[in-house]
DOKEDREN-649145 format. One record per atom (N, C-alpha, C, CB): residue in one letter; x, y, z. Coordinates in steps of 0.02 Angstrom, whole numbers, padded with zeros to 5 digits, always signed. Glycine has a CB too. Example, Ala and Ser with C-alpha at 12.3 -4.5 7.8 and 13.67 -1.06 7.14 Angstrom:
2
A+00660-00284+00390/A+00615-00225+00390/A+00660-00165+00390/A+00565-00224+00452/S+00642-00112+00354/S+00684-00053+00357/S+00645+00002+00394/S+00704-00030+00286/
This chain:
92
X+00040-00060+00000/X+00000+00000+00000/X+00042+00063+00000/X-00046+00000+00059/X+00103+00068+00024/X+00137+00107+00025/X+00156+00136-00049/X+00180+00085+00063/X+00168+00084-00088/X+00187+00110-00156/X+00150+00145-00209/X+00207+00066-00184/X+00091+00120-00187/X+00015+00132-00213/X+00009+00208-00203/X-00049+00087-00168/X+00019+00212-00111/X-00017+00273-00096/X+00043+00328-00121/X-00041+00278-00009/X+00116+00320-00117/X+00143+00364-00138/X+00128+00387-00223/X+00205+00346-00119/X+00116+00350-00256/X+00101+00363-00341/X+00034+00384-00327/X+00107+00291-00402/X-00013+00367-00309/X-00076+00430-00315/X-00072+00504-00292/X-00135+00410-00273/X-00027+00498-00234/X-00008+00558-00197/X+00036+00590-00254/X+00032+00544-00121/X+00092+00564-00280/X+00100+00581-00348/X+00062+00631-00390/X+00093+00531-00375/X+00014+00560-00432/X-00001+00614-00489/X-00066+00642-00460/X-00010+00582-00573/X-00121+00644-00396/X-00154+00684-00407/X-00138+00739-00369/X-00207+00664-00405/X-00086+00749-00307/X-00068+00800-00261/X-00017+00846-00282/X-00049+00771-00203/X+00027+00819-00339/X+00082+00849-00354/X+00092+00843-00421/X+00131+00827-00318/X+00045+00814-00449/X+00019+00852-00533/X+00080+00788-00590/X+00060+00983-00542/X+00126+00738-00541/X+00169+00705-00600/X+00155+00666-00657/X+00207+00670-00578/X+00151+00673-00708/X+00138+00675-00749/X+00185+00599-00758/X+00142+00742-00777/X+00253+00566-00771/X+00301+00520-00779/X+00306+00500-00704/X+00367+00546-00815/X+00298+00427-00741/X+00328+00385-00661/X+00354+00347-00682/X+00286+00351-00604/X+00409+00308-00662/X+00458+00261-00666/X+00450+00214-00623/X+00516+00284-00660/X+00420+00149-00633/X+00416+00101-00590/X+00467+00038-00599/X+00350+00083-00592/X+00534+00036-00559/X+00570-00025-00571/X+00554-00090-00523/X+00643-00006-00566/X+00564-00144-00553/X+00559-00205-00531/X+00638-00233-00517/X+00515-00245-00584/X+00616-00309-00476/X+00706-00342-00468/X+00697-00427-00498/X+00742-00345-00354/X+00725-00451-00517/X+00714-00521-00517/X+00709-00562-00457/X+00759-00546-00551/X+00699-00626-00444/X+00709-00657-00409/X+00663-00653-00337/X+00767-00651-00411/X+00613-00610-00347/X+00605-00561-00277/X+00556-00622-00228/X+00549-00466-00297/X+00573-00608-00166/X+00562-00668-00114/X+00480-00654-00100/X+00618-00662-00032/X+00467-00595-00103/X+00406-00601-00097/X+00347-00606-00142/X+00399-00565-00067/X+00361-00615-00213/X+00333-00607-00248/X+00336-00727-00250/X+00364-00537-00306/X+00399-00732-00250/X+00404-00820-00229/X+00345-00837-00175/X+00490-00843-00184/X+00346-00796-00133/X+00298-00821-00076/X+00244-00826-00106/X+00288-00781-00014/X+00202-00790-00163/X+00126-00809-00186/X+00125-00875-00197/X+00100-00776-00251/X+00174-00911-00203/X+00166-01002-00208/X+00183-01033-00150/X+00216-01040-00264/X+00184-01005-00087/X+00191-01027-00014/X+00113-01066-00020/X+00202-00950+00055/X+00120-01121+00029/X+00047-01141+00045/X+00043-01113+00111/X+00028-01222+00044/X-00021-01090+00105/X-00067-01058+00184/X-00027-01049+00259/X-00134-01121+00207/X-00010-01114+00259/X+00011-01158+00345/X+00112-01102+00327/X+00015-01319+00339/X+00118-01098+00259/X+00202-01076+00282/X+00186-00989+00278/X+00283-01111+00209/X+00140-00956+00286/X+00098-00894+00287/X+00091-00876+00352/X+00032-00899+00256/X+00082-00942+00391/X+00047-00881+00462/X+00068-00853+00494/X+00018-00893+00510/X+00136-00869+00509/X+00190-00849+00567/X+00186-00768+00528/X+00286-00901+00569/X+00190-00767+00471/X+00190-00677+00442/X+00141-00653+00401/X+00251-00657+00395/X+00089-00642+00447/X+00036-00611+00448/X+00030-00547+00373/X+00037-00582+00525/X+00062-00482+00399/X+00070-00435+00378/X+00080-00459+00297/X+00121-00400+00418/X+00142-00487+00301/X+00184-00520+00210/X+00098-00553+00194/X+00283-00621+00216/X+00071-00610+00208/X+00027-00640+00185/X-00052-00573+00157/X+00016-00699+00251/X-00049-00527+00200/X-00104-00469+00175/X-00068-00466+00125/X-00123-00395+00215/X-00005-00441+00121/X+00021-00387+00051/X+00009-00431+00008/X+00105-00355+00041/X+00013-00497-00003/X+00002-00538-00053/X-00041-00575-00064/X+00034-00565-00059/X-00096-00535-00023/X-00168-00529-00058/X-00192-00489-00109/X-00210-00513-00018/X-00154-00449-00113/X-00166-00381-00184/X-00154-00404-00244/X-00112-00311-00185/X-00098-00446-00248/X-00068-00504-00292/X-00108-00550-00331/X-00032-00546-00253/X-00154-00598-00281/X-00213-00622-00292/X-00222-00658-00350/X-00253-00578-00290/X-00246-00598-00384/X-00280-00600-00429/X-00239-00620-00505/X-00313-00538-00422/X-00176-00560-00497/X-00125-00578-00545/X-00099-00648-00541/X-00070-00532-00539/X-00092-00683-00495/X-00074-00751-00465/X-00124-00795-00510/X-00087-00758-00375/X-00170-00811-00502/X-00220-00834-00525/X-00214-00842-00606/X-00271-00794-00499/X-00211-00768-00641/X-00210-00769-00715/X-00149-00794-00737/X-00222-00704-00746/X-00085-00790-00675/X-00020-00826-00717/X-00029-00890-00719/X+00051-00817-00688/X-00067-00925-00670/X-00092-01011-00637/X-00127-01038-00702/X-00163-01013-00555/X-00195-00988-00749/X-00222-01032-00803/X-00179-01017-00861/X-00298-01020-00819/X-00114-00979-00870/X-00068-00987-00901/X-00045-01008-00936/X-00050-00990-00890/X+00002-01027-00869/X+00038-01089-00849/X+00032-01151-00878/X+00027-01100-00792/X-00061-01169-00850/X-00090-01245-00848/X-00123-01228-00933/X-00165-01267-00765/X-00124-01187-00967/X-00144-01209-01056/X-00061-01217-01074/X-00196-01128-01120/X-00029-01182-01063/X+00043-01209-01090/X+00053-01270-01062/X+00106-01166-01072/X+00052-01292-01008/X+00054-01345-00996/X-00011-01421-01044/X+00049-01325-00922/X-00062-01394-01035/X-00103-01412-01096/X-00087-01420-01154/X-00144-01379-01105/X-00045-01375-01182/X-00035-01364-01243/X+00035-01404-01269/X-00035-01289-01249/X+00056-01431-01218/X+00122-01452-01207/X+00169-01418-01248/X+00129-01520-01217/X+00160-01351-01254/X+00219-01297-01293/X+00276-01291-01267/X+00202-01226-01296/X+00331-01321-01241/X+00383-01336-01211/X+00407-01275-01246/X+00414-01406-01216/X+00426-01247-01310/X+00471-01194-01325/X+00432-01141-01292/X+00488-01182-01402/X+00369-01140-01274/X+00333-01064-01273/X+00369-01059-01188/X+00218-01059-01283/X+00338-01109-01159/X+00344-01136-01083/X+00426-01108-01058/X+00335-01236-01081/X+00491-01136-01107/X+00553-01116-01091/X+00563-01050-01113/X+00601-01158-01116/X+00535-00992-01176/X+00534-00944-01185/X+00500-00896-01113/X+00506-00946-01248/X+00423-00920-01076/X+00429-00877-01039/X+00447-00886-00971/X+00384-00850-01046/X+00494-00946-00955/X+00537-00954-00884/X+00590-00924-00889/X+00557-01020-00861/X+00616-00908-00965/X+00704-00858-00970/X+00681-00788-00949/X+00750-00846-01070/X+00627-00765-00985/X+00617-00689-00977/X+00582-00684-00913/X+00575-00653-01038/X+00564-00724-00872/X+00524-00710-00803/X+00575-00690-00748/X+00480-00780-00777/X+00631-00704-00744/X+00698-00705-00741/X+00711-00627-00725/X+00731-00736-00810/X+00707-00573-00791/X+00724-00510-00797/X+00705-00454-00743/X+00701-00496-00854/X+00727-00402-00739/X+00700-00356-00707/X+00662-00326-00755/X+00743-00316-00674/X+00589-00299-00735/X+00542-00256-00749/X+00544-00172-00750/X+00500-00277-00710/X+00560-00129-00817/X+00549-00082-00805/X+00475-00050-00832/X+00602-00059-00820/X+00446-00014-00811/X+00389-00007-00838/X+00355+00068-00842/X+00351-00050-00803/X+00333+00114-00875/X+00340+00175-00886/X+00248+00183-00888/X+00394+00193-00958/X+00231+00223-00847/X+00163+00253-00852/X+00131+00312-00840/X+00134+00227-00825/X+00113+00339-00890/X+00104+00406-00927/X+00014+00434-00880/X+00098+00386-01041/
């Protein structure tokens, strides 16, 4: 929520127009959306934040399972190299 609330505070309090949002690879908490429940509880707080996630979680899951369907092994190894990368992402 923090990141959220600073970019609205952004563009509607202070008029910015460009935002620069960078990403990292590898990131531990973004791994945790595939934690099951029981390895969640001890951290409460982490388990809310990656409730916002949710949803995006979900649409990478039926994905996943048609590539997997599809048994597209080149598509499947094309998008495990680039999942890999850092994310830069620009929004106007």
């Amino acid at each position: 929520l923090a990141t959220t609330s600073a970019i609205e505070y952004a563009v509607k309090v202070l008029n910015i127009s460009n935002i620069l949002v960078c990403g990292h690879s590898n990131c531990g908490g973004c791994n945790a959306l595939f934690f099951e429940d029981n390895m969640l509880s001890d951290i409460p707080h982490t388990k809310k934040w990656l409730e916002l996630a949710k949803k995006v979680k979900e649409k990478i899951d039926r994905q996943l399972e048609k590539l997997n369907e599809n048994n597209d092994e080149p598509l499947s190894l094309s998008f495990n190299s680039i999942s890999g990368y850092s994310t830069i992402m620009f929004i106007n």
